[in-house]
N, C-alpha and C positions, 0 to 999 in steps of 0.2 A: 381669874387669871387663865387658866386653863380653856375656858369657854371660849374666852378672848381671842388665843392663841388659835384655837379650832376654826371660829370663824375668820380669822384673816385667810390661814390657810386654803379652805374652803373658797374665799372669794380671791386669791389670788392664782388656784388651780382654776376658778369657773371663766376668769379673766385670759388665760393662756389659751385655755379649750377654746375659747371663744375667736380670738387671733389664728392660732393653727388650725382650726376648721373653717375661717373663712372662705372664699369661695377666690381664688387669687385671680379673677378676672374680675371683681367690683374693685372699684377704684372710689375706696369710700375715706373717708377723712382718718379712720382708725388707721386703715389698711394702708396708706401710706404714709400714715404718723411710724407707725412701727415694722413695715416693710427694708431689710437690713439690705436682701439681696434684691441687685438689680431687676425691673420689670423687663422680659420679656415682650419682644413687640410680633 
């Protein structure tokens, strides 16, 4: 249960990192699945 609990956590921090460190000038299918604020042009 515990272990369980650790690795969600784990991939749901590595999945966030992964979004906020993207590079906001690829325009790749993730980055505008979950892009909230308007692109800049």
């Amino acid at each position: 249960m515990l272990w369980t609990s650790v690795a969600l956590i784990l991939i749901i921090w590595g999945v966030s990192w992964g979004i906020w460190n993207m590079d906001p000038g690829h325009d790749g299918i993730i980055y505008r699945g979950t892009a909230v604020r308007p692109k800049r042009d």
